[in-house]
C-alpha positions in Angstrom: -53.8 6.1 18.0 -54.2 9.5 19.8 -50.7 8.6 21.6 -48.7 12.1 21.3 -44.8 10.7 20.5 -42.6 13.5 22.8 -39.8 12.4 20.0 -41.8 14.0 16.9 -42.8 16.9 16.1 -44.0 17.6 13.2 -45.3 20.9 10.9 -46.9 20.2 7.4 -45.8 22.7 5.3 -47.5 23.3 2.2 -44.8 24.3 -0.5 -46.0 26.0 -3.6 -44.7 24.8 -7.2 -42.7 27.8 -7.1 -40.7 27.9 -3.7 -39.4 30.8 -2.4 -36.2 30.5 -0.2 -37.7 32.2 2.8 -40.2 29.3 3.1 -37.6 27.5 4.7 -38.0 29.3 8.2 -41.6 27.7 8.3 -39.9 23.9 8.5 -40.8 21.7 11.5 -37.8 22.0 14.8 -37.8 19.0 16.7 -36.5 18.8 20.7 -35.0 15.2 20.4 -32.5 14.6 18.0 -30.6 11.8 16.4 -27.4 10.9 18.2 -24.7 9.5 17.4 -24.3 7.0 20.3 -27.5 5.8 21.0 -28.8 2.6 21.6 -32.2 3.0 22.1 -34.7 1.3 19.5 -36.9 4.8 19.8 -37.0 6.9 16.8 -34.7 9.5 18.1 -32.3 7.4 17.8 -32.9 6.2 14.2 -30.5 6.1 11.1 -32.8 5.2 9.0 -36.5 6.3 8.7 -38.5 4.3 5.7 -42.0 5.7 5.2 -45.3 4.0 3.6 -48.5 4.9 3.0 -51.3 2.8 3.7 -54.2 2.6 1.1 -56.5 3.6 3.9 -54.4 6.7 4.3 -52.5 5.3 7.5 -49.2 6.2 7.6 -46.5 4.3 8.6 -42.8 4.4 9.4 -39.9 1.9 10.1 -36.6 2.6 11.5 -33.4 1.2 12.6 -32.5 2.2 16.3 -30.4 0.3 18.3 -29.8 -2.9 16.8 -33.6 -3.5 16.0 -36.0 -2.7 13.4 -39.3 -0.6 14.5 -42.4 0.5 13.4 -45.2 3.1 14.7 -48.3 4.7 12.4 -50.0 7.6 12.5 -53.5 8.8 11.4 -52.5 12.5 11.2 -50.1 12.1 8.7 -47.2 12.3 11.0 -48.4 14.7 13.8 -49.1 11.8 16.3 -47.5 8.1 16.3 -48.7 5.1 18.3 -46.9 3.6 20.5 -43.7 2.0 18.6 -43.9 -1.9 18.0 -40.3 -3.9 17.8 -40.1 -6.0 15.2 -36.9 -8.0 15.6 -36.6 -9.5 19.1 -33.1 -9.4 19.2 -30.4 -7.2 18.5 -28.8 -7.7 15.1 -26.2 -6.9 12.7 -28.5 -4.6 10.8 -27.3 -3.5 7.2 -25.9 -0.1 8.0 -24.2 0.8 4.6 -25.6 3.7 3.2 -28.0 2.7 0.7 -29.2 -0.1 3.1 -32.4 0.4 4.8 -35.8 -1.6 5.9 -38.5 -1.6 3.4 -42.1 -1.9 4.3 -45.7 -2.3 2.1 -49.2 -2.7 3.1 -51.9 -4.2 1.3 -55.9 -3.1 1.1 -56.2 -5.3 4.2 -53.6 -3.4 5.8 -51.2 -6.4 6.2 -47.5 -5.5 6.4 -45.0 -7.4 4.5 -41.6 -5.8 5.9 -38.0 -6.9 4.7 -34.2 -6.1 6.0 -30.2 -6.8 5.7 -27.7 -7.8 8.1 -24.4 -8.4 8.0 -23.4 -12.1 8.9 -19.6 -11.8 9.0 -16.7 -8.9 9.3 -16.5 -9.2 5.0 -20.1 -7.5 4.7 -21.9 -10.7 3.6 -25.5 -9.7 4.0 -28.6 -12.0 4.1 -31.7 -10.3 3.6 -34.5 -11.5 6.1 -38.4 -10.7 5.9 -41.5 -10.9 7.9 -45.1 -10.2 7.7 -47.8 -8.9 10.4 -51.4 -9.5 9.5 -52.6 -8.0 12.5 -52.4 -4.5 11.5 -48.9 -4.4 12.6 -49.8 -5.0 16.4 -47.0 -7.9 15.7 -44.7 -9.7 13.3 -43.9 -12.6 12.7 -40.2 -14.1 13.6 -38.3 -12.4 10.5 -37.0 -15.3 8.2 -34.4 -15.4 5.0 -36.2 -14.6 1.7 -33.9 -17.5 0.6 -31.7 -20.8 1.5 -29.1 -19.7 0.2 -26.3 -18.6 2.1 -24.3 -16.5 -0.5 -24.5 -12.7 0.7 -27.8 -11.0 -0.2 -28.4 -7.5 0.5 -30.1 -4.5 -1.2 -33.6 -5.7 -0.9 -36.9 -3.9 -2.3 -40.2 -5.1 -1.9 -44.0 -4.5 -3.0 -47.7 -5.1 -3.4 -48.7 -5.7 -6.8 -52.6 -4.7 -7.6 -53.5 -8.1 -6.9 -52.1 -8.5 -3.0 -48.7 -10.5 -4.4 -45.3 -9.1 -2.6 -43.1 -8.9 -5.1 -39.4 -8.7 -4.0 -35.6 -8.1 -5.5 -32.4 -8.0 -4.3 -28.6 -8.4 -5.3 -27.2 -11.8 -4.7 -23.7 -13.2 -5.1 -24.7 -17.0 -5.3 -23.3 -17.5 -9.0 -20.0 -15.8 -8.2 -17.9 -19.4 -6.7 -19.6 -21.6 -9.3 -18.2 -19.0 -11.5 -15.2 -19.0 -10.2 -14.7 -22.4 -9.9 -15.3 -22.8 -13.8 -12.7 -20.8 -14.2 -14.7 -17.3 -15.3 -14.4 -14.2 -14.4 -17.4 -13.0 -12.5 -17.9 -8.9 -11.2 -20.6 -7.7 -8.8 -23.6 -10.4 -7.6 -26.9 -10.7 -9.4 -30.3 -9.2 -9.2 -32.5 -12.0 -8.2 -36.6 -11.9 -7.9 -38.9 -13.7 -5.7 -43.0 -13.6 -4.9 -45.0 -14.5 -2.0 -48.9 -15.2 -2.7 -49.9 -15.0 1.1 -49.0 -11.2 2.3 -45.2 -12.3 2.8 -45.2 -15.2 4.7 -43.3 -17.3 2.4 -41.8 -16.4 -1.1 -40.9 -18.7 -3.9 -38.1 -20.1 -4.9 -35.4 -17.5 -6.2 -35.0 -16.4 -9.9 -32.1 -14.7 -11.6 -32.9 -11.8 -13.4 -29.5 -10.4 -15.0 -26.1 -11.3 -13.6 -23.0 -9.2 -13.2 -24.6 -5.9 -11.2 -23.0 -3.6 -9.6 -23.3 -5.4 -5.8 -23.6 -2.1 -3.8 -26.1 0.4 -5.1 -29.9 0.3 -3.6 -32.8 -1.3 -6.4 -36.1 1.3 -7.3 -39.0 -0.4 -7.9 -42.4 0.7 -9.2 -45.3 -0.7 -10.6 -46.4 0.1 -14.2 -50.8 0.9 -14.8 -50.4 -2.9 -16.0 -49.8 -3.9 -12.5 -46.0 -5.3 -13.9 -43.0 -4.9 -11.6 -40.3 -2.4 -13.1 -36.7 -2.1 -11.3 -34.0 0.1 -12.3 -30.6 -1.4 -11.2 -26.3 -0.1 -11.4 -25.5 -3.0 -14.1 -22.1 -3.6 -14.9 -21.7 -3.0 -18.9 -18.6 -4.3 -20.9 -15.5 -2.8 -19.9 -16.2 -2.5 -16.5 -18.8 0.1 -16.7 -21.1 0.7 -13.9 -24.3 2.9 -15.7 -27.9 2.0 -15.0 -30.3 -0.4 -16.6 -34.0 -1.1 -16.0 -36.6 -4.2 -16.5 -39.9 -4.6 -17.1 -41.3 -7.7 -15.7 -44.4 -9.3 -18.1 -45.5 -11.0 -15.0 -44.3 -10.9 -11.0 -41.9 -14.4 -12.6 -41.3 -13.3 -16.1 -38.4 -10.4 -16.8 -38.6 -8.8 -20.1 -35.4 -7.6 -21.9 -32.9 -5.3 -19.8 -32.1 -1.6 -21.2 -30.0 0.8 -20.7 -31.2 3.9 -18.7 -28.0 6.6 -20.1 -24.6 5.5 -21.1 -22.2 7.2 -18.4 -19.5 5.5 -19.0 -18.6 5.2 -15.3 -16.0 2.9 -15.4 -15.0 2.0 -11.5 -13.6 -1.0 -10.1 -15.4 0.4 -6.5 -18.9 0.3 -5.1 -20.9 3.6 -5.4 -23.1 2.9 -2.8 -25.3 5.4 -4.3 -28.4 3.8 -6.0 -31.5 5.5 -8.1 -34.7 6.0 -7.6 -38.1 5.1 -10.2 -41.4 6.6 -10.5 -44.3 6.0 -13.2 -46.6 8.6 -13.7 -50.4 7.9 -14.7 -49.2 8.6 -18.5 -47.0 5.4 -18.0 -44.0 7.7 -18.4 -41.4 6.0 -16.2 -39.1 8.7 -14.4 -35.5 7.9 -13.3 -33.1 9.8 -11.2 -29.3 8.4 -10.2 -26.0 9.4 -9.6 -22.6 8.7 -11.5 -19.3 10.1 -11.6 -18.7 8.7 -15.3 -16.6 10.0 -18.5 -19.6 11.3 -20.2 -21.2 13.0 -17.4 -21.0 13.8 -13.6 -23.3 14.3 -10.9 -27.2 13.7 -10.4 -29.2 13.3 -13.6 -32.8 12.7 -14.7 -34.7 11.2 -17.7 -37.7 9.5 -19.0 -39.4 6.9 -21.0 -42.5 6.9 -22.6 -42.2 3.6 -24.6 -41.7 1.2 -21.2 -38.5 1.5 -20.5 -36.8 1.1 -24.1 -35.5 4.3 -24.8 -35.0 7.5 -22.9 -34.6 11.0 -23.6 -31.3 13.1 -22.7 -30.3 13.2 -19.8 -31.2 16.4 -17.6 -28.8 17.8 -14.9 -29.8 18.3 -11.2 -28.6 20.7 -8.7 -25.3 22.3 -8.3 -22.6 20.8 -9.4 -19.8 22.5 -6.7 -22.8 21.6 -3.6 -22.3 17.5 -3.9 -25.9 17.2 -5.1 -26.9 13.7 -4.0 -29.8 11.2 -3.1 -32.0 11.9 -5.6 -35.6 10.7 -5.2 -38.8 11.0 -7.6 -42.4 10.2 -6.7 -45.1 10.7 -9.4 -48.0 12.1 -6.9 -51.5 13.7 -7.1 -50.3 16.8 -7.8 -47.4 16.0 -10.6 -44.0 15.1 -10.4 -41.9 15.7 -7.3 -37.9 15.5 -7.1 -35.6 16.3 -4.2 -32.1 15.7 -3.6 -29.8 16.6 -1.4 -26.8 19.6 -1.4 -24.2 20.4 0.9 -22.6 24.1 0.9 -19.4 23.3 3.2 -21.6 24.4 6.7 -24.9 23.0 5.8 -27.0 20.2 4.1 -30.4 21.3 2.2 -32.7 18.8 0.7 -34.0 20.8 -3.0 -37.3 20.4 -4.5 -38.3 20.6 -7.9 -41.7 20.1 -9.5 -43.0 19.5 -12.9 -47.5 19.7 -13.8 -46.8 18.3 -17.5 -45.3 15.0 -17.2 -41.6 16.1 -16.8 -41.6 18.0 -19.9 -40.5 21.2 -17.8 -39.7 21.9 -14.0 -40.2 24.6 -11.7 -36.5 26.3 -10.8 -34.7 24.7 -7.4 -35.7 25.7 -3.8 -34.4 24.7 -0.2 -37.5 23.2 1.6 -35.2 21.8 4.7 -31.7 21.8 6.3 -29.6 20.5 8.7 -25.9 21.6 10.4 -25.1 17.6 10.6 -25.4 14.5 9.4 -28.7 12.9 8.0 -30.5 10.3 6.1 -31.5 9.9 2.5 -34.7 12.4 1.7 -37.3 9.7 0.7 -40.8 11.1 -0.7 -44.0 9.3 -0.1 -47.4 10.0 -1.5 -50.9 9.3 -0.6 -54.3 10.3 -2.6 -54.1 14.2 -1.4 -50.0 15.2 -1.0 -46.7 13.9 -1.6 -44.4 14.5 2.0 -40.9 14.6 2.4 -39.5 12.4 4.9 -36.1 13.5 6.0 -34.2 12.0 9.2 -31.5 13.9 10.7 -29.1 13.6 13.5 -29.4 16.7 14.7 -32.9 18.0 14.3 -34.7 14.7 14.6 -37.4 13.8 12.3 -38.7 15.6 9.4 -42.5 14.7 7.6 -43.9 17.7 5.8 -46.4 18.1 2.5 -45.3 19.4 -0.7 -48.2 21.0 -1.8 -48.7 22.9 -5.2 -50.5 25.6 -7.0 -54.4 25.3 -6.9 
């Protein structure tokens, strides 16, 4: 560490529960910027920018740049990076659809398990490959599938439970020909579950979890007080309906009963490509966040559920509805609820923040906290034992890390 990156820099800016607009002049400028047609693996040249916290307070980041994946930590939280290390060793198809990105965890021993799509053919069958360094990400091993089989797989999310298992999901079309081929209908892929007892170097055997999702839309996972894996997934209902469900896993093997987040009543024949995102708060309150276009409802919501998952209360509407509000996120931090999302005004895209001290049962009002004249990544919000930080990459200002701070 020490190793000043001339790609990144960054300001933490400390935003209070109530943000004023004029706080946004104090967000970080950057020299080097996302471009379009670059092929460098170096950050600046990153679509996608996934960030992880270590539990020794090391951050961490891993990007797609020029047909590889990366990664490079920091110590500062962001300030400084070392010295990027390339994962893949040769340039791949990587997963570029828009809820597709490489996922990253890191145990107490600071072991990295690490997981990623690519496309293996011009129809957007993906296989989802994963790899492990236990060397504290001074290497990695040769990235492998998560499974034999060779149906598409993309959409991947990974984790350390409390006890050092990776527990992983993704959507998987395996049971679509068989289908087919008994003559049945069969819609979307399947969410499918898998768990690897030595930091990610192999997984077991794959297990279905709930056919018939929607095949398109990014999984959230979070892990309840309990230690038990929860994912929140676009099912497709009777009728063709594509609202959200959630699970809650007994054990990393053992799904409990699927419920229904909101009923929508998005009924599309399309892929959304716009995913939610899960957060559970020390309470055990889970917190959702997702986007739908349905009969009942349009544009970003949120909701809860104090009773695991079961039932949740009315959906609340986020942002404004004639700015596109998008890409909601939620991250239950030290210092309450966070949510940001992002809005564009015709000229500009701002990523909003909203914040909530009691559990969700009220929220400050919406405030800008960061901008951008082009085009940019999903706002993703990571949290360590002091702050929760936006991470925001954009094409034309480069990369964004900055605190979200609240009143004393």
């Amino acid at each position: 560490m020490g190793h000043r990156n001339p790609l990144v820099r960054t300001a933490l800016a400390a935003i209070m529960l109530v943000v004023l607009p004029s706080l946004t002049a104090a967000q970080m400028s950057h020299q080097h910027a996302s471009e379009a047609a670059c092929e460098e693996t170096d950050l600046h040249c990153a679509t996608k920018v996934t960030p992880a916290f270590a539990p020794d307070g090391t951050l961490w980041l891993a990007w797609m740049a020029g047909g590889h994946i990366s990664v490079a930590s920091s110590k500062d939280q962001g300030a400084t990076l070392s010295t990027p290390v390339q994962v893949t060793r040769e340039r791949l198809n990587l997963d570029w659809g828009p809820d597709a990105r490489p996922k990253l965890a890191i145990d107490a021993k600071g072991d990295i398990a690490l997981a990623f799509s690519i496309f293996r053919d011009r129809a957007f069958n993906g296989q989802v490959l994963t790899t492990r360094s236990s060397d504290g990400g001074r290497s990695f091993d040769p990235p492998k599938p998560i499974t034999a089989s060779n149906e598409s797989q993309r959409f991947e999310t990974i984790g350390f439970d409390p006890s050092g298992a990776v527990f992983a999901a993704w959507l998987d079309k395996r049971n679509r020909v068989p289908a087919q081929q008994r003559g049945e209908k069969y819609d979307g892929a399947a969410l499918f579950v898998a768990t690897s007892k030595d930091g990610g170097r192999s997984y077991s055997d794959a297990k279905l979890v709930a056919d018939n999702t929607c095949e398109c839309c990014r999984l959230a996972l979070a892990f309840d007080g309990a230690g038990r894996p929860v994912v929140v997934f676009r099912n497709i209902f009777e009728g063709g309906v594509r609202d959200h469900a959630i699970v809650t896993f007994s054990d990393l093997a053992t799904p409990g009963e699927v419920h229904r987040v909101s009923r929508d009543d998005w009924q599309i024949a399309a892929c959304p490509h716009h995913g939610p995102s899960l957060s559970i708060s020390p309470a055990g309150t889970y917190h959702v966040t997702w986007y739908t276009n349905g009969k009942a409802r349009k544009g970003l919501f949120y909701a809860q559920s104090r009773d695991g998952g079961k039932t949740f209360s009315d959906p609340l509407p986020i942002g404004q509805a004639n700015r596109s509000p998008s890409r909601p996120q939620i991250a239950a931090g030290p210092q309450g609820l966070v949510m940001v999302w992002k809005e564009f005004d015709g000229q500009k895209t701002t990523v909003n923040l909203m914040m909530s001290r009691d559990d969700g049962a009220t929220w400050s009002k919406p405030a800008p906290i960061a901008d951008t004249a082009d085009s940019s990544d999903h706002p993703l919000l990571v949290s360590d034992r002091r702050h929760t930080y936006l991470s925001w990459m954009t094409k034309a200002d480069g990369y964004h890390f900055q605190a979200i701070g609240s009143e004393p």
